[in-house]
Backbone as numpy.savetxt, mean C-alpha at the origin, in Angstrom:
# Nx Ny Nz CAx CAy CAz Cx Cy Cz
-14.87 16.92 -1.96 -13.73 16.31 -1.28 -14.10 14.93 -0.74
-15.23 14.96 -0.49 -15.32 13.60 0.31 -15.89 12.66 -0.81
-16.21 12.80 -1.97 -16.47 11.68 -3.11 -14.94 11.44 -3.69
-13.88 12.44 -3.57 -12.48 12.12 -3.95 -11.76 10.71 -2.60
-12.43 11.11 -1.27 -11.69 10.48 -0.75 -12.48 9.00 -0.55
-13.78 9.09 -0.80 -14.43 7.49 -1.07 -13.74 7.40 -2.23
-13.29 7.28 -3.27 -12.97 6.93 -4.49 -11.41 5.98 -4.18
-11.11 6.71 -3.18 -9.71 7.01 -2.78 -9.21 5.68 -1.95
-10.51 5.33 -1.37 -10.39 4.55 0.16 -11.12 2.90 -1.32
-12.02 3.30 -1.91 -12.31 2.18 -2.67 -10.87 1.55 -3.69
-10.81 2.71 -4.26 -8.93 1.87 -5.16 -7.95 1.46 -4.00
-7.75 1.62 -2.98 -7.04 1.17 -1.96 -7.39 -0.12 -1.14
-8.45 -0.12 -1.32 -8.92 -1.51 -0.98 -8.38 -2.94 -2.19
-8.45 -2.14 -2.99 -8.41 -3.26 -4.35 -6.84 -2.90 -4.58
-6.22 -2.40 -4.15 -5.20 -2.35 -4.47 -4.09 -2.78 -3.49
-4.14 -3.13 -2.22 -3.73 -2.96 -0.87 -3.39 -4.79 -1.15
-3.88 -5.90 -1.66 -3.19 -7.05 -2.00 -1.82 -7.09 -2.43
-2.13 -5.76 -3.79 -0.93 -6.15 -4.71 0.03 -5.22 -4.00
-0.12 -4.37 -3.30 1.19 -4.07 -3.00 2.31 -4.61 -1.80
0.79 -5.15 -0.82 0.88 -6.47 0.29 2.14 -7.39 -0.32
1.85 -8.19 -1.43 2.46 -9.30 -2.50 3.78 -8.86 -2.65
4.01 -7.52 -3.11 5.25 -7.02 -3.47 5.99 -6.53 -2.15
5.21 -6.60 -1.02 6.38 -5.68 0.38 6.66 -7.36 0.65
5.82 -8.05 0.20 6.61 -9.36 0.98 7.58 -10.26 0.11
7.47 -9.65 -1.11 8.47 -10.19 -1.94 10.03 -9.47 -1.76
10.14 -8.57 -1.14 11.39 -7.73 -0.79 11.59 -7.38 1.12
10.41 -7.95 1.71 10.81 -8.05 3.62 12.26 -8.53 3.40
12.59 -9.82 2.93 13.95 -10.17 3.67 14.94 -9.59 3.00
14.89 -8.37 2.20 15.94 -8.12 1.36 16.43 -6.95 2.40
15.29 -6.25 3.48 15.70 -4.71 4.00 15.21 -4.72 4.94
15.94 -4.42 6.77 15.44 -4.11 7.62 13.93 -3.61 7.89
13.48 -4.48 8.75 11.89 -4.18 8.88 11.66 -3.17 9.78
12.62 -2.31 10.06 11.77 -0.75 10.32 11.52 -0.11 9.31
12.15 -0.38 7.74 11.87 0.76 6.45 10.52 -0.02 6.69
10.02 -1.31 6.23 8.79 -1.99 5.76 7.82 -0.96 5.60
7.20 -0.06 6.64 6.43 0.68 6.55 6.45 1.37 5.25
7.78 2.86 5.41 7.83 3.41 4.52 8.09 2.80 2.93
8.87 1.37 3.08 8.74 1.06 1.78 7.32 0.45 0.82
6.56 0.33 1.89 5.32 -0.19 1.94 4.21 1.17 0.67
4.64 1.78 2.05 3.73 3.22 1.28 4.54 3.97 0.03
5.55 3.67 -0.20 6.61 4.33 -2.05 5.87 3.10 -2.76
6.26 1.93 -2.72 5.46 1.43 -3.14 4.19 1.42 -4.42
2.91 1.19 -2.84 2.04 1.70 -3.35 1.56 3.19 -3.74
2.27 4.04 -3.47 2.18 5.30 -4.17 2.52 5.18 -5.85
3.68 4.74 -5.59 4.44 4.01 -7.21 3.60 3.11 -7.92
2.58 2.22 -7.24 2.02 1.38 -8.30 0.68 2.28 -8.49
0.11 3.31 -7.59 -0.76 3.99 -7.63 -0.79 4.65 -8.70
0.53 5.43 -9.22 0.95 6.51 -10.04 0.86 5.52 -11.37
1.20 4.47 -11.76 0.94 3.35 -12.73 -0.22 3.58 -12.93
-1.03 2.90 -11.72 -2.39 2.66 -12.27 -2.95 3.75 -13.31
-2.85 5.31 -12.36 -3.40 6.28 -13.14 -2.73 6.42 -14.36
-1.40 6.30 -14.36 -1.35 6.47 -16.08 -1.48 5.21 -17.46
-1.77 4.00 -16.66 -2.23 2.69 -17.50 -3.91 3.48 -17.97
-4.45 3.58 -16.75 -5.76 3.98 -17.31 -6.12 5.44 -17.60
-5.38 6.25 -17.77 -5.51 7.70 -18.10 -6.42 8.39 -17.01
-6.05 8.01 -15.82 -6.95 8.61 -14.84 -6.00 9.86 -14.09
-6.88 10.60 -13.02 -6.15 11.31 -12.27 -4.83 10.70 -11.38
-3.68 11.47 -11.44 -2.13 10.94 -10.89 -2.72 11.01 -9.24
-3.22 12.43 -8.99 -3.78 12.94 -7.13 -4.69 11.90 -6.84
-5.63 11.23 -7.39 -6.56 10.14 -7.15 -5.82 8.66 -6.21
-5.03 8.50 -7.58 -4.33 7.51 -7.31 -2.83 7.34 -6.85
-2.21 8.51 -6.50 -1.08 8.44 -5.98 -1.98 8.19 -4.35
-3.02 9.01 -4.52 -3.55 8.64 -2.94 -4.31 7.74 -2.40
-5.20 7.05 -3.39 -5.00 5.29 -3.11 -3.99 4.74 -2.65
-3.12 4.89 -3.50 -1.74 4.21 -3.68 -1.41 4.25 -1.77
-1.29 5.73 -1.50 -0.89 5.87 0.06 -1.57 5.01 1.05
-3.03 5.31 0.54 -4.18 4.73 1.66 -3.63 2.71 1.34
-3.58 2.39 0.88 -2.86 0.85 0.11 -1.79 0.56 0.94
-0.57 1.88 0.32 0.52 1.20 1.34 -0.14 1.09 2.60
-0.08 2.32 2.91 -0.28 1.93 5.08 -1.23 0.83 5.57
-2.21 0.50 4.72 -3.10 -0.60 4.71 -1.74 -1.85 4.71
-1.49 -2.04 3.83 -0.40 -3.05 3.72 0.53 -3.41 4.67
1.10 -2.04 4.98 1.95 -2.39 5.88 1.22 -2.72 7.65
0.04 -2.40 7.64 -0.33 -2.48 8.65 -1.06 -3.98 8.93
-1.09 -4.56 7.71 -1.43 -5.93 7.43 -0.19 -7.03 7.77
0.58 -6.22 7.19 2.08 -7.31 7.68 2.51 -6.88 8.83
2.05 -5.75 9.97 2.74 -5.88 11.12 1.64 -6.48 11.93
0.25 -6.85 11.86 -0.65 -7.34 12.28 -0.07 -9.21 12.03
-0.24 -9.41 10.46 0.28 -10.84 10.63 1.58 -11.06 11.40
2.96 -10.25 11.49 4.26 -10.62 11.98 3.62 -11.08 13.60
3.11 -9.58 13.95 2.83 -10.00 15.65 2.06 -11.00 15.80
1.18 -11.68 15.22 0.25 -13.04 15.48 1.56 -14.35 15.13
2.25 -13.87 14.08 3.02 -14.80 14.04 4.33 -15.16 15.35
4.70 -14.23 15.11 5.54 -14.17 16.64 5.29 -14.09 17.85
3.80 -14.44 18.33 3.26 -14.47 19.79 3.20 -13.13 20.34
2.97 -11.79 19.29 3.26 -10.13 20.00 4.44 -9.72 21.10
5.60 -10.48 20.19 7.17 -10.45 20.81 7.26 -8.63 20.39
């Protein structure tokens, strides 16, 4: 279990840009209380890609994918509050 979840926390690292890229390509389209959750479908969704581009496990990488979103989204509520003076 715990070599699944280093595996897990490593594709999420490398993956936590691109889904970063894509929550900020759609922020102004949808109230920023979804951000979170759309954050983490997301990267679950590009997670579930990855594994079937590379014929890997779907459970691997749907759970990157998770560890990614919340990374992400926790990246854009970190930059919003620096940007907005922690209004």
């Amino acid at each position: 279990m715990e070599i699944l979840l280093n595996e897990a926390m490593v594709l999420a690292a490398v993956m936590a840009p691109v889904i970063a890229f894509f929550v900020q390509l759609i922020k102004s389209d949808i109230n920023t209380r979804w951000l979170p959750y759309v954050s983490v479908g997301i990267g679950i969704g590009i997670g579930l890609i990855f594994a079937v581009a590379l014929g890997e496990g779907l459970f691997l990488y749907g759970l990157a994918g998770f560890f990614s979103g919340a990374a992400a989204s926790g990246l854009y509520d970190g930059v919003h509050s620096i940007t907005k003076g922690g209004e």
